[in-house]
VMD Tcl script that draws the C-alpha trace (Angstrom):
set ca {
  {97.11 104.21 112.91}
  {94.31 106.35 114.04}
  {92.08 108.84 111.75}
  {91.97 112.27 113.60}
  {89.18 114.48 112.34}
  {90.15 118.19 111.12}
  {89.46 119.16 114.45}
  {91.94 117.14 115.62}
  {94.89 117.52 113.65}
  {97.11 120.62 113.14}
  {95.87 122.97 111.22}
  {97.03 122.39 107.75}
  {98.64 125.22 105.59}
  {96.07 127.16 102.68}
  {96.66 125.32 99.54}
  {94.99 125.99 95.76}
  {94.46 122.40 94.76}
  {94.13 122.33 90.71}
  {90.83 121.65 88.91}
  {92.31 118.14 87.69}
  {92.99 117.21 90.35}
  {90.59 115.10 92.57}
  {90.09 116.34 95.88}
  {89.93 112.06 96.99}
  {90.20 109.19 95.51}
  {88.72 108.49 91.77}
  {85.81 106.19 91.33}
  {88.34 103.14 90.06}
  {90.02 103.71 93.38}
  {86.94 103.45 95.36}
  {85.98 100.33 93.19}
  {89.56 99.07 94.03}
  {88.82 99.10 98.09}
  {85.44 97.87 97.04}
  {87.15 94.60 95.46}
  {90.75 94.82 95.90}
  {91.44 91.94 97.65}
  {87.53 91.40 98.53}
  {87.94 93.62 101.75}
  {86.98 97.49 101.07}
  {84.10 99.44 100.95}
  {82.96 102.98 98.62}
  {82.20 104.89 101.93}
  {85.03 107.79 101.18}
  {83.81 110.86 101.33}
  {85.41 112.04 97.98}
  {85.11 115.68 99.36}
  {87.45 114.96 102.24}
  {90.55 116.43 99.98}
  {94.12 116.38 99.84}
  {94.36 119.03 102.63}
  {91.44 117.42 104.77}
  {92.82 116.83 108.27}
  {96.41 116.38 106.67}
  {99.69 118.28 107.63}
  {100.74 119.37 104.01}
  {103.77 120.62 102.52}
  {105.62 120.86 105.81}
  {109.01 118.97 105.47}
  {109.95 117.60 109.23}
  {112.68 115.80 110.94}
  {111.72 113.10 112.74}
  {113.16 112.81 116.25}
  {113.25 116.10 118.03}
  {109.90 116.85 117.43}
  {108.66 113.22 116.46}
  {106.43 114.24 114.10}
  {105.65 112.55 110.36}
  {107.04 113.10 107.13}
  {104.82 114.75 104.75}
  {104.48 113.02 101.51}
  {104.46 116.78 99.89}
  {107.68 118.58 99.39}
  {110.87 119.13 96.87}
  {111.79 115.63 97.17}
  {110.17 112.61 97.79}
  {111.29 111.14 101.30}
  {111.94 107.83 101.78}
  {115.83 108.75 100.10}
  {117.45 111.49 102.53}
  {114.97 110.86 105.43}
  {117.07 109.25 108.29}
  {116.57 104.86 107.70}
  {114.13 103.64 109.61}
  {113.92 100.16 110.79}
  {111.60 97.98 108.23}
  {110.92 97.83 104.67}
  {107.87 97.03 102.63}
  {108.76 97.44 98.51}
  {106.68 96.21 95.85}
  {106.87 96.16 92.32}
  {103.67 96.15 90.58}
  {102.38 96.26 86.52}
  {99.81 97.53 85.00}
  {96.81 95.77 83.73}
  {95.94 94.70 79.64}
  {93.76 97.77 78.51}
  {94.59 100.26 80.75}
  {95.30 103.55 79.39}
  {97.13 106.90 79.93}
  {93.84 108.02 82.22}
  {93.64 104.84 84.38}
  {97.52 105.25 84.98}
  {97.33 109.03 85.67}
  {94.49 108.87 88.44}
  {95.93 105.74 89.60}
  {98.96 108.01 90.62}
  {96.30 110.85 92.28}
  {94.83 107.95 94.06}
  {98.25 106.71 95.21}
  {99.33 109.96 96.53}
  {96.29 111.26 97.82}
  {96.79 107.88 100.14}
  {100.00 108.15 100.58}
  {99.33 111.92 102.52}
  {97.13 110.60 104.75}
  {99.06 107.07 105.89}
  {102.19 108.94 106.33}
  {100.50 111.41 109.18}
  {99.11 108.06 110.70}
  {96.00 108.59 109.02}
  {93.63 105.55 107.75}
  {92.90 105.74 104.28}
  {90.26 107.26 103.96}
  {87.99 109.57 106.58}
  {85.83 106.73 107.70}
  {88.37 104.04 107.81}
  {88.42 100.78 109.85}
  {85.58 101.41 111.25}
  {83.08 104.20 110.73}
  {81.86 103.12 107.51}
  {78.27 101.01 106.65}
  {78.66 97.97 108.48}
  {76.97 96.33 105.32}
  {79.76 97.32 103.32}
  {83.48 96.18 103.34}
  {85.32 98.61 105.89}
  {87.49 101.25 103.89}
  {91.17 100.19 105.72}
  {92.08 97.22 106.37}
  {92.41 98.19 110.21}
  {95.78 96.42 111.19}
  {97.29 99.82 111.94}
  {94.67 101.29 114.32}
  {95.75 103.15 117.23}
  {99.46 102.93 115.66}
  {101.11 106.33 115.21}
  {102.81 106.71 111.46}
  {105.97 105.58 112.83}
  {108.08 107.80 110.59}
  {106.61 105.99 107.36}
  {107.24 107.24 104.02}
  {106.28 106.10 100.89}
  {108.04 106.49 97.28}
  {107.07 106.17 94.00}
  {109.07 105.15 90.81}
  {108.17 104.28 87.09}
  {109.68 101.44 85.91}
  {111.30 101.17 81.74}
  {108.65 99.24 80.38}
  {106.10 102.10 81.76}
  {107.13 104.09 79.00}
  {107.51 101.27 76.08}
  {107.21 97.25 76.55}
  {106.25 94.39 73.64}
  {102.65 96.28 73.55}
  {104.48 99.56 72.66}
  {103.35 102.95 74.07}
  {100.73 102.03 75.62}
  {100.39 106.04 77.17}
  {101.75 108.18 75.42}
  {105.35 108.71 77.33}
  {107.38 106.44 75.26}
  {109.30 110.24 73.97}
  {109.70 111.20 77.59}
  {111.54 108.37 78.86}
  {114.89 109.21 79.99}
  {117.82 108.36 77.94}
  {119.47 106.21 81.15}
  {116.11 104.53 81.90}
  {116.61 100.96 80.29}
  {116.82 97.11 82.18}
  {120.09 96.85 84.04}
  {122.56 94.97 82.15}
  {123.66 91.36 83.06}
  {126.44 91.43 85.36}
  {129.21 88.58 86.10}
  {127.39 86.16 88.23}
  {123.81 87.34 88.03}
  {121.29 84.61 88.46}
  {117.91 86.26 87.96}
  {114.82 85.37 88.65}
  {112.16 87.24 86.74}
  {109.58 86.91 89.36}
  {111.87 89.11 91.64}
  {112.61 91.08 88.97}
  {111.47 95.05 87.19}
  {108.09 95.92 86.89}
  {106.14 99.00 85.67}
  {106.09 101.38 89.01}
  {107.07 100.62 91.97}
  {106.40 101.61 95.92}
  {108.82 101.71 98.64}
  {107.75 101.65 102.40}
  {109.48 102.24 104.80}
  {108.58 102.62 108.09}
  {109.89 102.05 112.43}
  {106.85 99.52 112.60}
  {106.78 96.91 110.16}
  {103.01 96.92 110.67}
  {102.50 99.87 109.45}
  {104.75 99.47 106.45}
  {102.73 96.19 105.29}
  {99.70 98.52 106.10}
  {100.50 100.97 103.67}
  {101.50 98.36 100.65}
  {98.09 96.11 101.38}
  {95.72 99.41 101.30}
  {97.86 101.00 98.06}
  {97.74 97.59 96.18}
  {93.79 96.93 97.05}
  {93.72 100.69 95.16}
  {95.64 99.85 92.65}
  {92.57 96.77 91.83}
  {91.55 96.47 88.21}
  {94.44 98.93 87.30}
  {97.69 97.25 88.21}
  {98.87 94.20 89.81}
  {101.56 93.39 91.67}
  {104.07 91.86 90.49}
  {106.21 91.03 93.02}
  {107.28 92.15 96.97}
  {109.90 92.49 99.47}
  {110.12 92.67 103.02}
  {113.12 93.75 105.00}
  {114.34 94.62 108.38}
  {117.45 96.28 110.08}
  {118.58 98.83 108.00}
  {121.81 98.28 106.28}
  {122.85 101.62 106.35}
  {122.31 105.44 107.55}
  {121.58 108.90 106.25}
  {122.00 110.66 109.12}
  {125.54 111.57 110.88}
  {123.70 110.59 114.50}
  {122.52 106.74 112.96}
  {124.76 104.46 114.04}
  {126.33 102.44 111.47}
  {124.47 98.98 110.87}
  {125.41 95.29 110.53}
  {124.37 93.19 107.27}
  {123.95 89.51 107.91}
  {127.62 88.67 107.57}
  {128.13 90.67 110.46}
  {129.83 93.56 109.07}
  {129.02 97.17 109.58}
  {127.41 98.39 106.27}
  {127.43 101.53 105.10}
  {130.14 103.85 106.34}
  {130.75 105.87 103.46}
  {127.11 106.66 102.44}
  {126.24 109.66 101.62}
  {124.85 111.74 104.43}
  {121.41 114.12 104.26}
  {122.84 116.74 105.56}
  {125.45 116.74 102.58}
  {124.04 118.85 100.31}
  {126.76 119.36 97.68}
  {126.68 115.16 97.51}
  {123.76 115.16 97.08}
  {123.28 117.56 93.98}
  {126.59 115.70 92.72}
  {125.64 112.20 92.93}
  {121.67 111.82 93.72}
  {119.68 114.23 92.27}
  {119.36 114.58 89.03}
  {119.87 118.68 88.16}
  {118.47 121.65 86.31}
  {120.48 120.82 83.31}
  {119.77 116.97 83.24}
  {117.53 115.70 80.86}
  {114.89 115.07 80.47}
  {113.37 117.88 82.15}
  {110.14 116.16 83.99}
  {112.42 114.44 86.27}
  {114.82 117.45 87.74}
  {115.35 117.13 91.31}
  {114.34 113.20 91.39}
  {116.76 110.50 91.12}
  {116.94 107.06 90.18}
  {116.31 103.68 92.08}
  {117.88 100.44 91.70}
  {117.05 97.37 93.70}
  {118.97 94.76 94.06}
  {117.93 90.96 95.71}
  {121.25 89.71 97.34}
  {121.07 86.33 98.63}
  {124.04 85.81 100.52}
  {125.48 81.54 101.13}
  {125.18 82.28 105.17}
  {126.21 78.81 105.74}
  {129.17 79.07 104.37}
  {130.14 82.00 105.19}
  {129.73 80.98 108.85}
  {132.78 78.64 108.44}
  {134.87 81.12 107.12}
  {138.08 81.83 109.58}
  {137.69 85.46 110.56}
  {140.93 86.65 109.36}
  {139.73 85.31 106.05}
  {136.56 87.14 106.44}
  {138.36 90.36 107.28}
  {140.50 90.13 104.54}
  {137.51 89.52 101.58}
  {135.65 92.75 102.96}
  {139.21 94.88 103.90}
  {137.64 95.65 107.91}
  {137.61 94.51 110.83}
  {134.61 92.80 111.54}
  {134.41 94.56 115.43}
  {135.05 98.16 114.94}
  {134.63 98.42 111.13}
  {137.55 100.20 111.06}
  {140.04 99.59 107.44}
  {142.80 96.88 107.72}
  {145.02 99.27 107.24}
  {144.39 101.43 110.76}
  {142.49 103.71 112.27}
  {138.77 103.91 113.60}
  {135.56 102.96 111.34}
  {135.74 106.29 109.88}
  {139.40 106.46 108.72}
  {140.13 106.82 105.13}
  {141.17 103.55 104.17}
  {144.98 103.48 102.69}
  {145.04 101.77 99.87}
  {148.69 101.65 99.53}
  {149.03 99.38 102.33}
  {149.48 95.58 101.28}
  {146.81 95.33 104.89}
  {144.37 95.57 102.06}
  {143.61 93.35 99.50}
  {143.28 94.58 95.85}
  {139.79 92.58 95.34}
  {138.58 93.29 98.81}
  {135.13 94.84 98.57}
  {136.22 98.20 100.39}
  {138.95 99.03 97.74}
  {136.47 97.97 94.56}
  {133.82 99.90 95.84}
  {135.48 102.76 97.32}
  {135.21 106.11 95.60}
  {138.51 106.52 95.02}
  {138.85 103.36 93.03}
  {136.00 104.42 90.95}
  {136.54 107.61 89.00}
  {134.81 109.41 92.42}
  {130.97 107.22 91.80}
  {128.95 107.70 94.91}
  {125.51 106.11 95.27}
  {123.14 106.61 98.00}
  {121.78 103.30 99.91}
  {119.23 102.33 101.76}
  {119.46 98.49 102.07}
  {117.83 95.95 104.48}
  {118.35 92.59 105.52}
  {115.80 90.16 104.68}
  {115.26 86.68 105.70}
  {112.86 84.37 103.65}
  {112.42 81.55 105.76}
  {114.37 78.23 103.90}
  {115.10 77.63 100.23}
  {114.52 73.62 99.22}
  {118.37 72.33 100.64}
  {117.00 73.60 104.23}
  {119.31 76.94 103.82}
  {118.45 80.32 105.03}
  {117.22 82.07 102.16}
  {118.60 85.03 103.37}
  {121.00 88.45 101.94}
  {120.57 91.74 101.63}
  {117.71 93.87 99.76}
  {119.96 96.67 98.03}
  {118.57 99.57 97.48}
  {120.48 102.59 96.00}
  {119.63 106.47 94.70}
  {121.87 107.94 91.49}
  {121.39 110.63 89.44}
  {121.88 108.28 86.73}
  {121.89 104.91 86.53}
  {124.98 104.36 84.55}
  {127.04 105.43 87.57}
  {125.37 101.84 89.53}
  {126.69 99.98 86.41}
  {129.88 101.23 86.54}
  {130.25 100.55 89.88}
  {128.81 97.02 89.78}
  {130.88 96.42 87.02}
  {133.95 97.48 88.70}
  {132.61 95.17 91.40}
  {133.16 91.98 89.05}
  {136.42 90.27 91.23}
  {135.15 91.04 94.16}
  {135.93 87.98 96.86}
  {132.92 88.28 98.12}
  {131.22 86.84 95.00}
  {131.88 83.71 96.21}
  {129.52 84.30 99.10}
  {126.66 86.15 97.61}
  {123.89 85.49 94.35}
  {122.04 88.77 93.05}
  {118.95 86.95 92.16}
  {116.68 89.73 91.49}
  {117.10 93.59 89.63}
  {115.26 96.67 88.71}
  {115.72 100.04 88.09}
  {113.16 102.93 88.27}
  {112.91 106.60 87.83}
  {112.21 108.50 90.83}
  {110.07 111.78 90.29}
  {110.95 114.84 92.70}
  {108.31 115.17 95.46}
  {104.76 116.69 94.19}
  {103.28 120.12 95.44}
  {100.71 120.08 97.75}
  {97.77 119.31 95.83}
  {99.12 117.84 92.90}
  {100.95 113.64 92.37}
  {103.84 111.71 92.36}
  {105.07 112.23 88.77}
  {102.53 114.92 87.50}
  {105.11 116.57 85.39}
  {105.52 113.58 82.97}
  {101.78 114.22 81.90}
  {102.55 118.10 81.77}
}
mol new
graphics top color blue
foreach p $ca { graphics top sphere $p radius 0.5 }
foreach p [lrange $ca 0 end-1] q [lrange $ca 1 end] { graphics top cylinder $p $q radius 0.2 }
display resetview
């Protein structure tokens, strides 16, 4: 991930950046690549700012032109932008004492990051390498001479943000949404807390998984003496597509995943069932959405013995074309009427028109975790899905109760966060809560 100079970049669109907000990173995030970690240094030029050698503010399509996404815009990407290959998420808390300041230029710093890894930027001007060699280098380096490999980063704020067992700790406990609480337990949840919630949290995403660990190591050594992390995911092949021209993917049980998802270029979807609108409350979060993450492990061993007509029958497709047991191609409307599909098969429970018209976005990724303590695969699915509210997930999930494929699959970890809309150039993620 190389640092061009100004010079070298494309000239970045005139921006008024606000007195309050800092044109680099904040002294505590200096101190946290001075310590975070023990591998940073204090060598960024604070003066650099948010527009210095950046591409602001320009939403782009990767693929024709093959250029980043900007971390500026209406929307934060990392939810419509087309699903790239790897995952890096992490959940993270914040630290005993901290208060509504450390938490509000923790955000700056986060962002003012997050615009400069996403154009394959280091973070900061001097980087890897051009700092004092006496000092800790700036980046941690393991991304030089990588391009940004259509990263994107997103940024959510967790229930217990707003009120925990310590109370309000800053001052948002009235401006929590209504829907923003800890997901219910569902039928055959087996959580584990340490995979569980958490304050804010970060996704990365990213066609080099490199570069997605990249950006989560250099965020969390920011994030030093202000929050911790509380616990991390990796995942890899995408489990589903945004984009009409992404082929549909394969989870681990072999199936294609995905086929109904809601599509970017669907806009009236989109308003309907993602983001949350003008008339939503409350009104800090209009045009965001809401996350929830989901840790699927999924019993691959026995699975594998499964005959495949049994298999077929527990998801309601065919496990080559993808295509609904009762005819057609992969992108047939499945015909529920037919006895080819089974009334607890996953399609019909979680099919639209079984569910009062619910729609989620996802963006899920496999994930394999070496072996659990019998010598299994711990393996499964990381689920990740956008609402406009989070109820709509519960109902669904819910709905999702006699599924046949519960017998296959363990949800051992859960959170849901709010998702602000994208910040202006020159502002951060989530300014308007602090409005």
């Amino acid at each position: 991930m190389t640092d061009h100079t100004e010079a070298d970049a494309s000239p970045a669109p005139s921006i008024e950046v606000p007195a309050s907000v800092p044109t680099g990173l904040s002294r505590r995030g200096l101190l946290g690549l001075a310590l975070g970690g023990g591998a940073a240094g204090l060598a960024i030029g604070v003066g650099t700012g948010l527009a210095g050698g950046i591409a602001i503010g320009r939403e782009r399509e990767r693929g024709e032109s093959g250029e980043p996404f900007a971390f500026f815009g209406p929307h934060q990407a990392g939810i419509t932008t087309p699903v790239q290959d790897h995952l890096h998420f992490a959940s993270f808390d914040m630290m005993p004492r901290t208060d509504r300041d450390d938490l509000i230029t923790l955000l700056q710093d986060w962002s003012y990051a997050a615009s400069r890894l996403t154009q394959g930027l280091e973070v900061s001007a001097t980087g890897a390498v051009g700092g004092d060699a006496r000092t800790p280098p700036d980046d941690t380096g393991e991304a030089q001479g990588l391009s940004a490999s259509g990263l994107t980063i997103t940024i959510g704020f967790g229930p217990t943000l707003f009120e925990n067992e310590d109370g309000d700790r800053f001052g948002i406990a009235s401006r929590r949404p209504v829907g923003l609480e800890r997901l219910p337990s569902f039928l055959g949840d087996d959580l584990n807390p340490d995979l569980s919630d958490g304050d804010l949290c970060i996704q990365a995403c990213a066609d080099d998984p490199q570069v997605a660990v990249h950006a989560i190591r250099n965020l969390s050594r920011i994030a030093f003496g202000r929050a911790r992390l509380r616990w991390s995911q990796l995942g890899f092949g995408r489990t589903s597509r945004t984009t009409a021209d992404q082929a549909t993917p394969r989870n681990l049980f072999g199936y294609k995943d995905g086929t109904a998802n809601i599509l970017a270029s669907d806009s009236g979807a989109l308003d309907d069932h993602v983001w949350v609108a003008a008339s939503d409350e409350p009104a800090w979060l209009r045009g965001g959405s809401y996350l929830v993450a989901r840790k699927i492990a999924m019993i691959v061993e026995t699975w594998d013995r499964v005959r495949l007509e049994e298999q077929n029958r527990i998801i309601g497709r065919d496990k080559g074309e993808g295509a609904p047991l009762s005819g057609g191609d992969e992108f047939h409307e499945p015909d529920f009427a037919s006895d080819a599909i089974h009334q607890d098969s996953h399609v019909r429970l979680a099919h639209p028109g079984q569910n009062d018209g619910v729609r989620i976005l996802r963006r899920g990724y496999n994930y394999v975790d070496g072996n659990n303590s019998l010598g299994r695969l711990d393996a499964g699915l990381f689920f990740l899905s956008y609402q406009r509210d989070p109820a709509r997930y519960i109902s669904l999930q819910r709905k999702l109760s006699t599924d046949l494929m519960n017998e296959y699959i363990r949800h051992v970890g859960s959170g849901v966060w709010a998702i602000p809309a994208g910040a202006a150039a020159g502002s951060y993620a989530g300014a308007e809560l602090f409005a």
